[in-house]
C-alpha positions in Angstrom: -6.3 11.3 22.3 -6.3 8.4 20.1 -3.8 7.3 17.7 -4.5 8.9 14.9 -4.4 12.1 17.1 -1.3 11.3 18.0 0.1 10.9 14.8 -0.7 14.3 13.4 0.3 15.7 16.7 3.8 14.6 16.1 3.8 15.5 12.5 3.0 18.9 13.5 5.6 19.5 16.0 8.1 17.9 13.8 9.4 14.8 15.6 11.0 12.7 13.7 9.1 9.9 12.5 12.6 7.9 13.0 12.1 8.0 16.5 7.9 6.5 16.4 6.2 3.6 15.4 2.5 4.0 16.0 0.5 0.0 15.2 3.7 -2.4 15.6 7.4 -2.3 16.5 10.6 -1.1 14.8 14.3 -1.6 16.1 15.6 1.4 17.7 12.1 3.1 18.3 9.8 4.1 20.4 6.5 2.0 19.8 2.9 2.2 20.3 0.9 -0.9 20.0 -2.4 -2.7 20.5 -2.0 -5.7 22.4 -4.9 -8.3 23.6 -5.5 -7.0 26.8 -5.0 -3.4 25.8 -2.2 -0.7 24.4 1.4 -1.1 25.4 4.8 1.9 24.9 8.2 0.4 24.8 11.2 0.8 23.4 12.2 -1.8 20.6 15.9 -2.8 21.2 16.6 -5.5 18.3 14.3 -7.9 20.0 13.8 -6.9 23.2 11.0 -4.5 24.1 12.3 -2.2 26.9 10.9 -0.3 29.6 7.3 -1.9 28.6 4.5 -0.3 29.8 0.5 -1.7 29.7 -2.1 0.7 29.6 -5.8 -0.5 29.2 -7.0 2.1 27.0 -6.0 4.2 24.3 -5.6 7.6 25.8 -3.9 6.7 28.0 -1.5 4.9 26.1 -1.1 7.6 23.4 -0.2 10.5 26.6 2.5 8.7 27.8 3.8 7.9 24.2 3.6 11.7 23.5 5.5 12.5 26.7 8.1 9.8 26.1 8.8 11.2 22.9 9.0 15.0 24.0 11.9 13.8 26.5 13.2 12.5 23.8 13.2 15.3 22.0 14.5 17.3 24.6 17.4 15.2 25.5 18.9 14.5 21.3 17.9 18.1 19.7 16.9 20.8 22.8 13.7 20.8 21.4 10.6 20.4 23.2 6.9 21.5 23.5 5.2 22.1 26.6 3.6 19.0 28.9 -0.2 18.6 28.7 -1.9 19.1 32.0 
């Protein structure tokens, strides 16, 4: 999955896009981004990127995104969509 697989993937199962920030950060989101030596996930905290993760390609990167954000899902609405194998 790449990114803009991603993105329609979560515009079809309806997560917020308040939640996402696919290509750069955003306070108080989960984010996706390119970095120099390959894709990161973190959540953006004001400044502070927490729970940083570095992935080295884009699948990768995008699958753990997708499952960080179905967690999330689950935990603020009950909602959720079943976990890729």
């Amino acid at each position: 999955m790449n990114t803009k697989e991603l993105q329609k993937y979560l515009k079809e199962h309806l997560v917020p896009s308040k939640l996402y920030k696919i290509g750069g950060s955003h306070k108080n989101r989960i984010c996706l981004d390119k970095t120099e030596s390959g894709w990161a996930v973190y959540f953006m905290d004001k400044k502070d990127k927490i729970g940083l993760m570095n992935f080295v390609d884009e699948a990768s990167a995008c699958s753990r995104m997708k499952d960080e954000l179905r967690k999330l899902m689950e935990l603020m609405y009950g909602l959720t969509w079943a976990k890729a194998r």
